[in-house]
C-alpha positions in Angstrom: 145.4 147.4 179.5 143.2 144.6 178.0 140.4 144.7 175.4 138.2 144.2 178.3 139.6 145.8 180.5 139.3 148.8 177.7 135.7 148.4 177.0 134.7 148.2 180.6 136.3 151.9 181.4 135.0 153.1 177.9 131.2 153.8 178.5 131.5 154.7 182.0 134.2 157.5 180.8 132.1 158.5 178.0 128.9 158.8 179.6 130.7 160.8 182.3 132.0 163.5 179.6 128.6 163.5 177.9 127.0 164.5 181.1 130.4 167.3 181.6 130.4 168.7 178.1 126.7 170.1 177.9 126.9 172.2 180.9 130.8 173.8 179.6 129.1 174.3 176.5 126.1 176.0 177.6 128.3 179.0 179.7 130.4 179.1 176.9 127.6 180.3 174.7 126.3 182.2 177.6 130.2 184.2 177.4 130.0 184.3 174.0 127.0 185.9 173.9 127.9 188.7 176.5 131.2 189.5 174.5 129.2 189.8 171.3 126.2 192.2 172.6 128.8 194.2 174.7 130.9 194.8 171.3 127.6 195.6 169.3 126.7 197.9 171.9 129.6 199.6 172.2 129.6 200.0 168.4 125.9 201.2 168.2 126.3 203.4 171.0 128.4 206.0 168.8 125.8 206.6 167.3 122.5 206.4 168.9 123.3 207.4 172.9 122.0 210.7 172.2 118.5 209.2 171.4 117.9 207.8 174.9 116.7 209.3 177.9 120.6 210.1 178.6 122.9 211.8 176.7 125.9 210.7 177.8 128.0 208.3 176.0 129.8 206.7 178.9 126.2 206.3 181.2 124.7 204.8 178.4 127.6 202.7 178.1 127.7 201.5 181.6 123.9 200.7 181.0 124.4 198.8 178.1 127.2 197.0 179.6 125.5 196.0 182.5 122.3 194.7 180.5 124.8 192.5 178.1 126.7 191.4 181.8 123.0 189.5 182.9 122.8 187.6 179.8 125.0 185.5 181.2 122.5 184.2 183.4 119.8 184.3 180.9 118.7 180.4 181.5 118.3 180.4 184.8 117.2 184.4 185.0 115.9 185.3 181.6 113.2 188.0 183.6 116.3 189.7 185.5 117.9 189.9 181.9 115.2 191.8 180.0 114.4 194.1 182.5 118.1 194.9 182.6 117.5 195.2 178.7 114.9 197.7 178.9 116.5 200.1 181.3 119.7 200.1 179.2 117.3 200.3 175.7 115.7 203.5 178.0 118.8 205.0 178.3 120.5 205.2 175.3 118.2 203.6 172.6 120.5 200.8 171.6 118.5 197.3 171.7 121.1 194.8 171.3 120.7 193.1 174.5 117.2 193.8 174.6 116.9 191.7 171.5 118.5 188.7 173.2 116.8 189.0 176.7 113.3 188.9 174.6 114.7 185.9 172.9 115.7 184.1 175.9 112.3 184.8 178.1 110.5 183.3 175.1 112.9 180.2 175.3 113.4 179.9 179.1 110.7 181.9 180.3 108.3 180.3 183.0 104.4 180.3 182.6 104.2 184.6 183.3 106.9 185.1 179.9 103.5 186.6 178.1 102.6 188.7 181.0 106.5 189.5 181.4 106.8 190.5 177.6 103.2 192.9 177.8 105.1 195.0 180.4 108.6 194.9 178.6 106.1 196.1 175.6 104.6 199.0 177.8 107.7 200.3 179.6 109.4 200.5 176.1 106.7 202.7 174.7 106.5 204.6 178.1 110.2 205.2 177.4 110.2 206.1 174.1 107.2 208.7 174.5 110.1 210.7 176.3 112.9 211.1 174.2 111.6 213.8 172.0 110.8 214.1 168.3 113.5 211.9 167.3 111.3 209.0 167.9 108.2 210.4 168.8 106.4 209.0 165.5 104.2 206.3 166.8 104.9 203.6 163.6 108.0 203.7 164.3 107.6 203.0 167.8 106.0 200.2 167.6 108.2 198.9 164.4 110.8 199.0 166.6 108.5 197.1 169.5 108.2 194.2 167.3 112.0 193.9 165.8 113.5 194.3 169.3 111.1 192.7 171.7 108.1 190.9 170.1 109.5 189.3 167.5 113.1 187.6 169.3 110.3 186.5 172.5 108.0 184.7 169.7 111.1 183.2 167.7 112.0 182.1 171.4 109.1 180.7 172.4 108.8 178.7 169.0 112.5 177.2 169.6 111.0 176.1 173.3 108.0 174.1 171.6 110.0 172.7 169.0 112.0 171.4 171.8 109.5 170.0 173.6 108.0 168.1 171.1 111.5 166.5 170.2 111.8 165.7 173.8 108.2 163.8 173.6 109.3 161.9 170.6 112.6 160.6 172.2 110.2 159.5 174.9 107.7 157.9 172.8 110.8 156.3 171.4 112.7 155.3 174.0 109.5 153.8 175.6 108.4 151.7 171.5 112.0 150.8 172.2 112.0 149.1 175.7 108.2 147.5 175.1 109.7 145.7 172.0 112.5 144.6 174.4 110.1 143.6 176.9 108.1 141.9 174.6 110.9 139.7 173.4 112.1 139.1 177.0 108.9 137.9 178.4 108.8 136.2 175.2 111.5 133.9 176.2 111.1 133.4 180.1 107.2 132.4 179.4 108.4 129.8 177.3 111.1 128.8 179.7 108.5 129.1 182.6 106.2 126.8 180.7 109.4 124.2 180.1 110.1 124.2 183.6 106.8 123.7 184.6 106.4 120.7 182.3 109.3 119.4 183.4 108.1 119.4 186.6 104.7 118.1 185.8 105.7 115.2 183.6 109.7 114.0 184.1 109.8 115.2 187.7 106.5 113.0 188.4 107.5 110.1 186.7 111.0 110.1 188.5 108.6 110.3 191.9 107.1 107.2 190.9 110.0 105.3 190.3 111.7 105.9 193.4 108.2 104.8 195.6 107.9 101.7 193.8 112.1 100.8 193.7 111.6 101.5 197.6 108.5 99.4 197.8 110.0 96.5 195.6 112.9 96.5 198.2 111.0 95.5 200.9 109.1 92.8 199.0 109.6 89.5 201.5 111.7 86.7 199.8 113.3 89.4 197.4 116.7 88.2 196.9 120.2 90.5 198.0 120.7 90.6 194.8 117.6 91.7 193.8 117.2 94.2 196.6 120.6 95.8 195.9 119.3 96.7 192.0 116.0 98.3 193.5 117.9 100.1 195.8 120.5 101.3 193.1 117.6 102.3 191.3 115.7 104.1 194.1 119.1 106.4 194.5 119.6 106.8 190.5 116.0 108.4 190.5 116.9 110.5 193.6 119.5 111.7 192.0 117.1 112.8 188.8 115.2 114.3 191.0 117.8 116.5 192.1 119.1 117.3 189.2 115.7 118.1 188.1 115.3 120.3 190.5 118.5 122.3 189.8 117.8 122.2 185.6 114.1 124.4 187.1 116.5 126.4 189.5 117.9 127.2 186.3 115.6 128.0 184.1 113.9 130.1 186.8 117.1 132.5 187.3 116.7 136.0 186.6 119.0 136.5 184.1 118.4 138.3 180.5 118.1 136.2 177.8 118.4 138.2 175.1 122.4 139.3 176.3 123.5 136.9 173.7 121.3 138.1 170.6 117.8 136.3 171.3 119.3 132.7 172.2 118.9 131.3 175.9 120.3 128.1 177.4 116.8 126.8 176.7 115.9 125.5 172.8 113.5 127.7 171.8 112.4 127.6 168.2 111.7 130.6 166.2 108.2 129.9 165.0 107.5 129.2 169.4 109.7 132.8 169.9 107.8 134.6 166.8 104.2 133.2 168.0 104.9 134.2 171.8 106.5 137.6 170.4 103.6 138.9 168.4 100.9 138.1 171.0 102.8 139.8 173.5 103.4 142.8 171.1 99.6 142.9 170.5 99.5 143.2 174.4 101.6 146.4 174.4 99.3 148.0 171.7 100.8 146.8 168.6 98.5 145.5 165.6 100.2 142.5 165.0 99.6 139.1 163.3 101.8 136.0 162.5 101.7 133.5 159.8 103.8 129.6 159.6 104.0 128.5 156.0 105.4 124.9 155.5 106.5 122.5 157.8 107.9 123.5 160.8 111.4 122.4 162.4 114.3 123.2 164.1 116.7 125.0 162.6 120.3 125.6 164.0 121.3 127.5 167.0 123.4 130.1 164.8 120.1 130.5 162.4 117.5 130.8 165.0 119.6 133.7 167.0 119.7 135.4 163.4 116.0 134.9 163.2 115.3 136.7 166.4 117.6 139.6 165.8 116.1 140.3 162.6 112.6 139.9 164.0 113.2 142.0 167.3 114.8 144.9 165.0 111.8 145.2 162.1 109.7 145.1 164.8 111.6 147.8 166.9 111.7 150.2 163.6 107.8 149.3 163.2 107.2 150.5 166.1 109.3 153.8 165.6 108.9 154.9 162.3 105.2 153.7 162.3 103.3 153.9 164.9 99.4 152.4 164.7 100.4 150.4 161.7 99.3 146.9 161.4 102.5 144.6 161.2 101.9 141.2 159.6 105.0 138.8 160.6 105.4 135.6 158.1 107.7 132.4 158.5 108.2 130.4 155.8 110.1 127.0 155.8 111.0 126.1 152.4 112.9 122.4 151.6 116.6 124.6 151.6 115.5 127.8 153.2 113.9 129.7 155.9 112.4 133.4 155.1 111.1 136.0 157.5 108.8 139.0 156.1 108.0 142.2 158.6 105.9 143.8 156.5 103.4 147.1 158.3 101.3 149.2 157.0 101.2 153.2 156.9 101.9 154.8 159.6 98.9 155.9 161.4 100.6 158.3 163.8 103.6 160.7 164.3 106.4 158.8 163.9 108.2 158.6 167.3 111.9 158.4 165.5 113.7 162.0 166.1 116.7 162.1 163.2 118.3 159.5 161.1 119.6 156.4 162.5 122.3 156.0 160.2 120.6 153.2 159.3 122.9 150.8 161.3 120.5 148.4 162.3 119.6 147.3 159.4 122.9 147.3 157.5 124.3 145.5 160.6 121.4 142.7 160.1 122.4 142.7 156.2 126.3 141.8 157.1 125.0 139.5 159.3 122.5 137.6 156.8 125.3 137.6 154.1 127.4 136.1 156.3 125.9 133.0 156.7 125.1 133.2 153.0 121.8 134.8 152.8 120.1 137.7 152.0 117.8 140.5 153.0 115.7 143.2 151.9 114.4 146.0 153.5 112.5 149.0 151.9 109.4 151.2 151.4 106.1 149.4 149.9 103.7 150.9 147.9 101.0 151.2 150.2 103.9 153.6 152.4 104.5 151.0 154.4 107.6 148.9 155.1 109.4 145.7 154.4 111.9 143.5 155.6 112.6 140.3 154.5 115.4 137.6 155.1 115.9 134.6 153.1 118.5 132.0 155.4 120.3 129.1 153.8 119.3 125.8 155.8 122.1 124.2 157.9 122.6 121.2 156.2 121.2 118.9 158.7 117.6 120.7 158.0 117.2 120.4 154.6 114.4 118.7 153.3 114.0 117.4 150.3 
């Protein structure tokens, strides 16, 4: 099997496990969590079954049992399980799968979980009234309300929000994400739209004209063969630009991504062109954004502007993440043997939408890839508790100015 070959099956195979492992995992907690409240009730039981409502070991047992049984069900059914819970906690006083039911209704619950819990709370203290003096004081009653049932349904019902709100973030991420990619996408096609059209406007019309007036200068009377055989070679040379013309546009008109390759397209487009169509376009997604051009402007190599963009599109990407609201102030600076780029933005002014550490890979994979070419780049916290990135690129030697 090749390298390709290898990379091709990879994700596909390891997206397809992802998906798999969650769902094994989650029933193996489930059955963990049976085995564990069915041994701790069968321990407990020894000594508190005569406390219940029954006396009997082995009833109280079966109850028990059966209540630590539903828990296997307790994401899809977490009401089934408590009530389950409370009938065996009835019986024979022994709460150990009460305490998990409570905890999953508070964690998988629907919208009637407070509801639920308020009559979990009163059939436990209708239960308990009837056991006789053993537990008839009433503080104790209700301490044991709040260890067993209260307190595992509010734990679980804490776990649920914190869930939620790390779901919203990788949302709010995902979507900073793809408008930073969009941004640098439409980026590029409006700039090769706009070459296309100018190409169309000015070469294409010229070419028009000069195969009208070789066709015209052919049919001039008196014109010599030799004469008329040039015009016409010339007429079908312009045709021919003309089609070729119209096959560059076809081109540059295909729906393909132009950022597969790291930011650089068939079509030259300079960095100070990308960064200037870039920040308005991130200022149209919501962004705060502003770009500067200090010294004179010029090409720069393929290989450099490609870095360019790939340093650009990640600060902005990590602005957009880690500080959302922030102003971010872009700056390009040609000096005679080197090029700089500084992302600098501000505090953030919102929640940051990154859940977890990165690893910061990004940024050490831009800092191999500056070094490589002999540069450098720094990247860091400012004192205003904003952020920094900056890249200083050697000048291909066929920029350099002196």
């Amino acid at each position: 099997m090749t390298a390709d070959t290898w990379q091709a099956l990879r994700r596909p195979t390891e997206r397809l496990l992802r998906a798999g492992a969650r769902p094994l995992s989650d029933r193996a907690q489930d059955a963990a969590l049976v085995v564990i409240v069915a041994l701790a009730s069968t321990g407990v039981l020894t000594v508190s079954h005569t406390t219940g409502l029954t006396h009997s070991y082995g009833l109280s047992l079966l109850f028990s049992l059966g209540a630590a049984t539903t828990l296997f069900w307790r994401r899809t059914r977490p009401e089934l399980c408590v009530l389950f819970a409370v009938l065996a906690t009835s019986a024979s006083d022994e709460a150990s799968a009460l305490i998990a039911a409570s905890y999953a209704v508070g964690l998988y619950g629907g919208r009637t979980r407070g509801l639920l819990m308020a009559g979990v709370a009163l059939l436990y203290l209708l239960s308990r009234s009837l056991t006789g003096e053993v537990v008839a004081d009433p503080t104790w009653r209700a301490y044991m309300l709040v260890l067993c049932a209260l307190l595992p349904a509010f734990y679980g019902n804490m776990v649920r929000r914190q869930r939620a709100v790390k779901q919203q973030l990788r949302e709010q991420l995902s979507h900073a994400e793809a408008a930073t990619e969009h941004a640098v996408r439409f980026s590029i096609l409006e700039r090769r739209t706009r070459l296309a059209f100018e190409i169309h406007d000015t070469v294409g019309h010229h070419a028009t004209f000069l195969v009208l007036r070789a066709s015209a200068a052919e049919r001039e009377p008196g014109l010599s063969p030799k004469a008329a055989a040039a015009f016409h070679d010339v007429q079908e040379e312009a045709i021919a630009v003309m089609h070729e013309l119209r096959r560059v546009i076809a081109v540059l008109q295909e729906d393909e991504d132009p950022c597969a390759s790291g930011g650089a397209s068939s079509v030259d487009l300079t960095c100070n062109e990308f960064l200037e169509s870039l920040t308005r376009n991130m200022r149209a997604v919501g962004m705060r954004a502003s770009y500067t051009v200090e010294g004179p402007v010029r090409p720069l190599g393929r290989a450099t502007e490609s870095l360019l963009y790939r340093v650009s599109r990640e600060a902005l990407t990590n602005a957009a993440k880690h500080a959302p609201g922030a102003p971010v102030r872009l700056s390009l600076t040609f000096a005679p043997r080197t090029v700089s780029l500084i992302v600098r933005n501000g505090r953030p002014l919102q929640r940051p939408v990154c859940v977890g550490d990165s690893g910061g890979l990004g940024l050490r994979s831009m800092r191999d890839a500056v070094h490589a070419v002999g540069g450098r780049l720094e990247a860091g916290p400012t004192e205003d508790g904003g952020y920094r990135t900056a890249a200083v690129i050697e000048l291909p030697v066929g920029s350099v100015t002196e």
